[in-house]
Residue frames as a rotation matrix with the C-alpha (Angstrom) as fourth column:
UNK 1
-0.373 -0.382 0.846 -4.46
0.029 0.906 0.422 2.01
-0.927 0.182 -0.327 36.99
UNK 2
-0.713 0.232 -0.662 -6.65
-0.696 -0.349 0.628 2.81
-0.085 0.908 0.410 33.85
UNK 3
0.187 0.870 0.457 -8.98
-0.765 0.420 -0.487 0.43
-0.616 -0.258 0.744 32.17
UNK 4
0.145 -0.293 0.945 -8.73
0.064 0.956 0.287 -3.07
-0.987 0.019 0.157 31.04
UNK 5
0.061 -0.250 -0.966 -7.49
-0.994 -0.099 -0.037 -3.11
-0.087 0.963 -0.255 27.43
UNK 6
-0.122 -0.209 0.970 -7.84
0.173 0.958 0.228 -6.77
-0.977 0.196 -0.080 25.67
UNK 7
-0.519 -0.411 -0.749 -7.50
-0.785 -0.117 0.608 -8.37
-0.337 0.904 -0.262 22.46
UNK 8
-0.311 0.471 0.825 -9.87
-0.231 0.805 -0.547 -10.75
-0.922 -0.361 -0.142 21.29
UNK 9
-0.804 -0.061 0.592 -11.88
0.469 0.546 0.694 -12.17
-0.366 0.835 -0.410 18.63
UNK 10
-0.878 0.465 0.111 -14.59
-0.446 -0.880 0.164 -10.46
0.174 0.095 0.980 17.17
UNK 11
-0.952 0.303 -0.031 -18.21
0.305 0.942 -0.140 -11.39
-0.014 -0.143 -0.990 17.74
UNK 12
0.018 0.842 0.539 -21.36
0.944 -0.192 0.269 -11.11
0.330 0.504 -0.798 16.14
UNK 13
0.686 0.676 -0.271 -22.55
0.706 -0.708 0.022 -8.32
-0.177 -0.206 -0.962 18.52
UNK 14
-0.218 -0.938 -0.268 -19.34
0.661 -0.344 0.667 -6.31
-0.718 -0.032 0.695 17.45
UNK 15
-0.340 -0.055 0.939 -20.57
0.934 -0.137 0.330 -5.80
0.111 0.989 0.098 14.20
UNK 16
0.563 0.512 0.649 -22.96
0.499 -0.836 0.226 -2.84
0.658 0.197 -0.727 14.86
UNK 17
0.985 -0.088 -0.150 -21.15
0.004 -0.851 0.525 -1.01
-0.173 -0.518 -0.838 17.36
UNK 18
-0.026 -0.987 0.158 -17.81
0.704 0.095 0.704 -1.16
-0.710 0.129 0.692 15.46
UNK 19
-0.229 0.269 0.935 -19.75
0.828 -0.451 0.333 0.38
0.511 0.851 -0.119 12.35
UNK 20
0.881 0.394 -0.262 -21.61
0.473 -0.754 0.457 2.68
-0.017 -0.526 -0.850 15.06
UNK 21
0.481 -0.811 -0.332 -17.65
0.228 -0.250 0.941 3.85
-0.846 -0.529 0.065 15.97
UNK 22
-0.535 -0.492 0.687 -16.96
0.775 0.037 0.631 4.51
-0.336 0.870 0.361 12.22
UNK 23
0.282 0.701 0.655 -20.04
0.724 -0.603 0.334 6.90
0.629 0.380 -0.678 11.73
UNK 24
0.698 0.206 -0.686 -19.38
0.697 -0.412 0.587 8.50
-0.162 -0.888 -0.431 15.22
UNK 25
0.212 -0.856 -0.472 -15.95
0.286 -0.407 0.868 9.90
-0.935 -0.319 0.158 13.23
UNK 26
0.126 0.383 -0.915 -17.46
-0.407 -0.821 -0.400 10.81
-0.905 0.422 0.053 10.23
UNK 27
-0.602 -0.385 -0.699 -16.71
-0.797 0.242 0.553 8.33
-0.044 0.891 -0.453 8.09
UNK 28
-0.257 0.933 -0.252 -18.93
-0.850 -0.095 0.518 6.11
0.459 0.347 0.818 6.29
UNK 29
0.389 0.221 0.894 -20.82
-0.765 0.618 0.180 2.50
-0.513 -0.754 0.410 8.18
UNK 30
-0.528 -0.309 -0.791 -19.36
-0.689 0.701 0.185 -0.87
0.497 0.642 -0.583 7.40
UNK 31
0.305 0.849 0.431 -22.07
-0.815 0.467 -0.342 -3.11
-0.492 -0.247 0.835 8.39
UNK 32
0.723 0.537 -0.434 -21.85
-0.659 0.348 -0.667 -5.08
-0.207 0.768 0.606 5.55
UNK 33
0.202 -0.578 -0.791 -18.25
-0.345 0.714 -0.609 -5.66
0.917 0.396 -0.055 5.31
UNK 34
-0.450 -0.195 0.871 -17.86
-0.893 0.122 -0.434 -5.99
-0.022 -0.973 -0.229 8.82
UNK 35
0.486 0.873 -0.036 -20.58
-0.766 0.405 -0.499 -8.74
-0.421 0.270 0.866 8.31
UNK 36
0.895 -0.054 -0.444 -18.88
-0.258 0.749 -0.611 -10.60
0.365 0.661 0.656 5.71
UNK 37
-0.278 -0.951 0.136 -15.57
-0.640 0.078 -0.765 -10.51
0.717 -0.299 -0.630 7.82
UNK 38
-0.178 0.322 0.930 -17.59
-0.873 0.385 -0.301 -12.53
-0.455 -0.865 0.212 10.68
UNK 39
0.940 0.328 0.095 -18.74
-0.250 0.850 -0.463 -15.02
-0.233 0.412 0.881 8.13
UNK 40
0.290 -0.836 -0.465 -14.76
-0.527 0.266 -0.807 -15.30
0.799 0.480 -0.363 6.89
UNK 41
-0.141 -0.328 0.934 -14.09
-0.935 -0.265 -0.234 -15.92
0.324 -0.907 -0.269 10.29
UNK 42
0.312 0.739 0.597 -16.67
-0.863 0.483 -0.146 -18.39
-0.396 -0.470 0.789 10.94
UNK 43
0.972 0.219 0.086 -14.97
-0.123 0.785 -0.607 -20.41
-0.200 0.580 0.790 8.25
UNK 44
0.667 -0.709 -0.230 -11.40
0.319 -0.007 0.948 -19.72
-0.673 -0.706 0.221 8.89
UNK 45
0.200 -0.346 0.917 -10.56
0.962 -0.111 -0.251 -17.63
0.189 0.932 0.310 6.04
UNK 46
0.023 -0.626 0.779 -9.99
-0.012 -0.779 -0.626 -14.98
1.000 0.005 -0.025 8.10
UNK 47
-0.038 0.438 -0.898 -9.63
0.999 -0.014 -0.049 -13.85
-0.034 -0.899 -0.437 11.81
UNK 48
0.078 -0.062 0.995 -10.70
-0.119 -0.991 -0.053 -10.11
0.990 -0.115 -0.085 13.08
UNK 49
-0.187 0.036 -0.982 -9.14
0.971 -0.147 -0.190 -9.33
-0.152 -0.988 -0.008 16.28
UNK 50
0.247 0.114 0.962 -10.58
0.277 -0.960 0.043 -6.67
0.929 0.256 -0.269 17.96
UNK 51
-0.599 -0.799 0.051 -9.61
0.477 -0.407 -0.779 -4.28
0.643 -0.443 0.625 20.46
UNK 52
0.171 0.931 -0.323 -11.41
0.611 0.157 0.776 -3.88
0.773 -0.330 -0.542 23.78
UNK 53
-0.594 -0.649 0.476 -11.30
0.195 -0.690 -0.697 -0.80
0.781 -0.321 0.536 26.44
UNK 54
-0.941 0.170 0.293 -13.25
-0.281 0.090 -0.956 -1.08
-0.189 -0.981 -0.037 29.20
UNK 55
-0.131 0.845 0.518 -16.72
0.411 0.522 -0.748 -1.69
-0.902 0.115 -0.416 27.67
UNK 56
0.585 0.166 -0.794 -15.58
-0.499 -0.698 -0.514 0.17
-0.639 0.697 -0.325 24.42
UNK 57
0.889 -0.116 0.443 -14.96
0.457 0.279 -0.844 -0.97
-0.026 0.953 0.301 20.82
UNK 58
0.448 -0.371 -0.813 -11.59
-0.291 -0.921 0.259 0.91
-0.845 0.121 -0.521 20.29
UNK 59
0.196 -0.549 -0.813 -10.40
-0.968 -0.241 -0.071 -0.55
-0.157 0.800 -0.579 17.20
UNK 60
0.535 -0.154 0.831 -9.64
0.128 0.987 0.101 -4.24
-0.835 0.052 0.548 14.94
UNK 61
-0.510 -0.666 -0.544 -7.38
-0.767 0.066 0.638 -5.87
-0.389 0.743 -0.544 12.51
UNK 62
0.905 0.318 -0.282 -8.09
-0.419 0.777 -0.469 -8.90
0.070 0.543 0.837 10.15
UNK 63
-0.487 -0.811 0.323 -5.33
-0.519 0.566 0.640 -11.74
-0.703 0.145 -0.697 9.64
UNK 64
0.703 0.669 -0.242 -5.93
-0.691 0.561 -0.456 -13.48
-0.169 0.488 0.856 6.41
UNK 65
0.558 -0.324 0.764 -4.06
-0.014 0.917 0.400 -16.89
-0.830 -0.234 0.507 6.37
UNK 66
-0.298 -0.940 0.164 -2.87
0.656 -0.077 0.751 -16.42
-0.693 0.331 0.640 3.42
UNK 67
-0.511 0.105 -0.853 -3.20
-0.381 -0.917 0.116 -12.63
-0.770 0.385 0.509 0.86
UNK 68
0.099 0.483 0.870 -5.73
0.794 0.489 -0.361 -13.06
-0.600 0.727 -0.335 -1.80
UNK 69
0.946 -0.182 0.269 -4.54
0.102 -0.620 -0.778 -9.75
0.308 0.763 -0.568 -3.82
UNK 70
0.582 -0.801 -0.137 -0.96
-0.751 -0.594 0.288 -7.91
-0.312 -0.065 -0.948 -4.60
UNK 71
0.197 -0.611 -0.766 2.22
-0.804 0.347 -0.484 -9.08
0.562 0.711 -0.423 -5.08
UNK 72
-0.577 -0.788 0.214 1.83
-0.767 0.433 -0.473 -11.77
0.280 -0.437 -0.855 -2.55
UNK 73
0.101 0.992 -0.073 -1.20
-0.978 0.113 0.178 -13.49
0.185 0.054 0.981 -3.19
UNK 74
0.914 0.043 -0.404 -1.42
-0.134 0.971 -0.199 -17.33
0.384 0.235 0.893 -2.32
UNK 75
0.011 -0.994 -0.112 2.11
-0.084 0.111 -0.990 -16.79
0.996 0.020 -0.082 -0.52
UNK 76
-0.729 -0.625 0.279 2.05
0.141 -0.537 -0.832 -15.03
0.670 -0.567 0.480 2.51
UNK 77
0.191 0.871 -0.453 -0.60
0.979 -0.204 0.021 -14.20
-0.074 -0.448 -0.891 5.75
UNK 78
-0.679 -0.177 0.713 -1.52
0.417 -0.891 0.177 -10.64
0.604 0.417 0.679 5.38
UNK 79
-0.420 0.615 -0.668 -2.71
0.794 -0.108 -0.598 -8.41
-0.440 -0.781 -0.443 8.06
UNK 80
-0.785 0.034 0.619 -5.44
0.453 -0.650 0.610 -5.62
0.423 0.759 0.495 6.85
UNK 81
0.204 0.747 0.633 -8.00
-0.084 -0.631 0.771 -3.11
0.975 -0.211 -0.067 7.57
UNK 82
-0.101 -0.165 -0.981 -6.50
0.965 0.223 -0.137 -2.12
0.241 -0.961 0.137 10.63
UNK 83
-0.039 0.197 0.980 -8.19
0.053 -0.979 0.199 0.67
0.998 0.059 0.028 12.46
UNK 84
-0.729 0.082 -0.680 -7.86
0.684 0.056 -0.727 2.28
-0.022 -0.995 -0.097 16.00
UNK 85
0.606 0.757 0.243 -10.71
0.749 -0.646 0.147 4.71
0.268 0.093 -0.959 16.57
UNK 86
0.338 -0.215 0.916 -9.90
0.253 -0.917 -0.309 8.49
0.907 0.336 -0.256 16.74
UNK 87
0.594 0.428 0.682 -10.72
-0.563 -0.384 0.731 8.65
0.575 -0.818 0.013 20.14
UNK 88
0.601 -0.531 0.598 -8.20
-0.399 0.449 0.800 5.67
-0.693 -0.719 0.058 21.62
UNK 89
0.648 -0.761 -0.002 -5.47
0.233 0.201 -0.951 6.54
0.725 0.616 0.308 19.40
UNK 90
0.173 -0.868 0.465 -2.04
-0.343 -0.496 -0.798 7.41
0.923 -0.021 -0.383 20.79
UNK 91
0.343 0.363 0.866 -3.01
-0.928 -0.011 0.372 5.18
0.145 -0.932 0.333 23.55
UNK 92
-0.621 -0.462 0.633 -1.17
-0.540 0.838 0.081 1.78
-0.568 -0.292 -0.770 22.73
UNK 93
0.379 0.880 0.285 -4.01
-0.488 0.452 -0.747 0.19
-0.787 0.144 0.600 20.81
UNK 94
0.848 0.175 -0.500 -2.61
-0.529 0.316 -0.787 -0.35
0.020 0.933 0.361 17.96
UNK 95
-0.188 -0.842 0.506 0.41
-0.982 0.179 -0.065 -1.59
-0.036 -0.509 -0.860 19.16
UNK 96
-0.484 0.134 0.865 -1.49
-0.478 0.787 -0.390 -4.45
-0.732 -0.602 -0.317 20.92
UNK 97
0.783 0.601 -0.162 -3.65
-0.426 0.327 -0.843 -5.10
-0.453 0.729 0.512 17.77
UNK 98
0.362 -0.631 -0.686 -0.52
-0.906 -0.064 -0.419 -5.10
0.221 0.773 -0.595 15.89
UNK 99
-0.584 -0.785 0.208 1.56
-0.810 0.546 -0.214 -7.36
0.054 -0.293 -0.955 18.18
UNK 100
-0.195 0.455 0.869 -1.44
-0.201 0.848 -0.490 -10.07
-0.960 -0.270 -0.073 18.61
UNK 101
0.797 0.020 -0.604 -1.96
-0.593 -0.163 -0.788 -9.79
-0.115 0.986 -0.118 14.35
UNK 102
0.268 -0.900 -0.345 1.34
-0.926 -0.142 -0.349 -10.41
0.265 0.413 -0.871 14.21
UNK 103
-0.641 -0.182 0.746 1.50
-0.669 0.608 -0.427 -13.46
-0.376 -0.772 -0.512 16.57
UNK 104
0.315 0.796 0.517 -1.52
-0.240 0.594 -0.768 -14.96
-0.918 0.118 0.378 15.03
UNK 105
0.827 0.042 -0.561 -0.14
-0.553 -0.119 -0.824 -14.28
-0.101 0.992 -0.074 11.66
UNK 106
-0.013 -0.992 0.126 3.25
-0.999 0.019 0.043 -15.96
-0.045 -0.125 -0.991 12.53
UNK 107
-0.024 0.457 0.889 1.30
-0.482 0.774 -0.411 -19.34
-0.876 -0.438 0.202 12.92
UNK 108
0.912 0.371 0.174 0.95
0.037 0.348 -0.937 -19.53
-0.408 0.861 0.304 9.09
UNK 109
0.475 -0.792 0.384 4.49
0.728 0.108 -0.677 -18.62
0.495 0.601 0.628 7.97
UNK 110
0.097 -0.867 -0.489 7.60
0.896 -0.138 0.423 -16.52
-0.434 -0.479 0.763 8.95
UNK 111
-0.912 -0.209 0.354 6.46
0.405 -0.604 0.687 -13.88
0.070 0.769 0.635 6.87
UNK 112
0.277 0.749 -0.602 3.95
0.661 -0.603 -0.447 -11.14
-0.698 -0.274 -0.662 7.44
UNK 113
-0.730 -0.028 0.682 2.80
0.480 -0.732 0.483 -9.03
0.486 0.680 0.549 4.67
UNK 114
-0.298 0.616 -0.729 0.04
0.401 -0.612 -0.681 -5.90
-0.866 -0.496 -0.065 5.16
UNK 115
-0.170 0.340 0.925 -2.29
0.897 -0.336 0.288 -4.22
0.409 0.878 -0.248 3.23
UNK 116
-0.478 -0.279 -0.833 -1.45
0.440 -0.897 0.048 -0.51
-0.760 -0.343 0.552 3.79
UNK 117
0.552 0.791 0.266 -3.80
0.810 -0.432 -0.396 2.28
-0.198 0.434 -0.879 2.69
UNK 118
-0.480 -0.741 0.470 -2.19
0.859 -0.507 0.078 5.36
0.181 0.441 0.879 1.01
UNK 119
0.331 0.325 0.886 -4.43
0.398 -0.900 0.181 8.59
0.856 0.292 -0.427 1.81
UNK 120
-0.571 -0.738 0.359 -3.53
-0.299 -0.221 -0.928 10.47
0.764 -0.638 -0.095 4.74
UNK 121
0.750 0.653 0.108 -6.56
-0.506 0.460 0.730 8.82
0.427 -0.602 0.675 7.00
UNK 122
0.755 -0.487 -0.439 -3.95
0.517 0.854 -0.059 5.81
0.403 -0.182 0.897 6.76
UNK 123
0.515 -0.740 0.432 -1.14
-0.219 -0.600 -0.769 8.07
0.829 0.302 -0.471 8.25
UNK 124
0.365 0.015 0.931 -0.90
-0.925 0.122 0.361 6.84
-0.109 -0.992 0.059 11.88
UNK 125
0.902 0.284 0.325 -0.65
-0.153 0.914 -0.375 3.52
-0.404 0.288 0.868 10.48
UNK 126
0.897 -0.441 0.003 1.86
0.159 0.317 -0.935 4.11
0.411 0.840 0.355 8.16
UNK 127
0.457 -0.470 0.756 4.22
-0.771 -0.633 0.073 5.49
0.444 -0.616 -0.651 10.74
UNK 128
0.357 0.030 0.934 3.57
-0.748 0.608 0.267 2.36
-0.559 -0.794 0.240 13.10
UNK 129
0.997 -0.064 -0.032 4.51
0.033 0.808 -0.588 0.34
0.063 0.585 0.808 10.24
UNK 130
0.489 -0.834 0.257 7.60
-0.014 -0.302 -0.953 1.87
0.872 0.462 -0.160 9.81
UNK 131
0.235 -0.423 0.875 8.62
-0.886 -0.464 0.014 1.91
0.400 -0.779 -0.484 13.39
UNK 132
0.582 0.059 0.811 7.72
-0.587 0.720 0.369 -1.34
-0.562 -0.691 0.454 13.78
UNK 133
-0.334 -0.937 0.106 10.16
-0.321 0.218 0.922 -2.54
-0.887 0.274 -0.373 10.91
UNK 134
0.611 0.762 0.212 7.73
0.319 0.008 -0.948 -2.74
-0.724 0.647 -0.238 7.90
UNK 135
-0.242 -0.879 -0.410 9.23
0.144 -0.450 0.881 -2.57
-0.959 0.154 0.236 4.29
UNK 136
0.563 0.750 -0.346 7.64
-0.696 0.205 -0.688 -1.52
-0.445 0.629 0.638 1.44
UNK 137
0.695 0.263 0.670 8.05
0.081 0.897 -0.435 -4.07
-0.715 0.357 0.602 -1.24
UNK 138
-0.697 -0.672 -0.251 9.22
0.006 -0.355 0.935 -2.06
-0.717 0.650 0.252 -4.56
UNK 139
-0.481 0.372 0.794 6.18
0.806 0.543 0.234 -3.54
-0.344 0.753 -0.561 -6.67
UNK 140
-0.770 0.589 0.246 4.26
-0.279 -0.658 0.700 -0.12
0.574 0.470 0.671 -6.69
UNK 141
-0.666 0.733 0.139 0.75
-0.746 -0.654 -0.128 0.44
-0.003 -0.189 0.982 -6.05
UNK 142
-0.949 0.311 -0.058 -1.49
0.253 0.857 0.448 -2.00
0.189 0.411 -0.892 -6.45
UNK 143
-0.576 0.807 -0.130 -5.26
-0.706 -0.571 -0.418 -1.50
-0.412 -0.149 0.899 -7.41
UNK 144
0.673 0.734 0.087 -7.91
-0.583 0.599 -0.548 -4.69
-0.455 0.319 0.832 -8.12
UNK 145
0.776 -0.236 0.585 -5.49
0.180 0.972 0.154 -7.17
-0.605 -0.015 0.796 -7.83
UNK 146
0.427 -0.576 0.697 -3.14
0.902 0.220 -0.371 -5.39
0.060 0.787 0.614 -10.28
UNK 147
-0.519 -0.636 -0.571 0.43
0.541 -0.761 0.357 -3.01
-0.662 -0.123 0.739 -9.96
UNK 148
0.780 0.565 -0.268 -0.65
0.328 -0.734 -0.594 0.21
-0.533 0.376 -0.758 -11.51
UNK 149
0.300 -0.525 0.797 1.16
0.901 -0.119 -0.418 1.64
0.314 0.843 0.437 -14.54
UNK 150
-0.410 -0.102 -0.906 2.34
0.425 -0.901 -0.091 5.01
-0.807 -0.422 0.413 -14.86
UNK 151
0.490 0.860 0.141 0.02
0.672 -0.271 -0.689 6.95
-0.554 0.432 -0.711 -16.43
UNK 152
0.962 -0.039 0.271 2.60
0.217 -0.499 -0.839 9.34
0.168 0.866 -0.471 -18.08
UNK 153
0.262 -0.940 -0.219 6.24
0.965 0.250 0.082 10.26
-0.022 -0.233 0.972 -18.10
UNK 154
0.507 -0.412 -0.757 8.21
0.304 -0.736 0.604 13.09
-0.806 -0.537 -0.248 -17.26
């Protein structure tokens, strides 16, 4: 039968052993923001659902109510920083992250936007986006709140 997989909210004691589950794969701790996502939470400026595998961390999204950068700031709910760990990828997780995100986000408007990371870390992701019927925009890049130029021309 496997083990129990849920979706939930995050909670306090999350914080370290999400970060712990970020070092464990070589990349660097988020204490801090992890931290300030609980306090968004607490005040309903965001929500972080995370993703639960038998007694393992395996991976969370954020829903912010409504995008505070890009081209949809002040419009739209925007789902971000969505990671599955290395270790309970290819396993449905994101999926279920996605599909409760999505649900939670649906509460605020008919419209779901995403903040989507561009190196190839973010590749899994970007797939699942695309499968799941994600479109980019057109606006370009977007870097501190502002579309990026081009930087020279052909």
């Amino acid at each position: 039968m496997g083990e129990e997989r849920i979706v939930r909210k995050m909670l306090f004691e999350d914080i370290e052993g999400l970060s712990n589950a970020f070092v464990e794969q070589g990349w660097p701790e988020r204490k801090d923001v992890l931290h300030k996502y609980f306090l968004e939470q607490e005040v309903g400026e965001r929500q972080v659902l995370v993703a639960v595998v038998g007694e393992s961390l395996a991976g969370y999204i954020t829903v912010i109510p409504l995008a505070k950068h890009g081209p949809f700031a002040g419009l739209y709910p925007e789902l971000t920083d969505f990671n599955v760990f290395e270790s309970f990828q290819k396993r449905g997780i994101g999926t279920a992250l996605l599909d409760k995100a999505e649900q939670e986000a649906l509460k605020y408007s008919d419209v779901v936007t995403l903040g989507v990371g561009l190196h190839k870390g973010y590749g899994p992701a970007q797939r699942l986006y695309i499968k799941r019927g994600y479109i980019p925009d057109g606006s370009g890049l977007w870097f501190n709140n502002e579309a990026l130029r081009p930087i020279c021309s052909l």
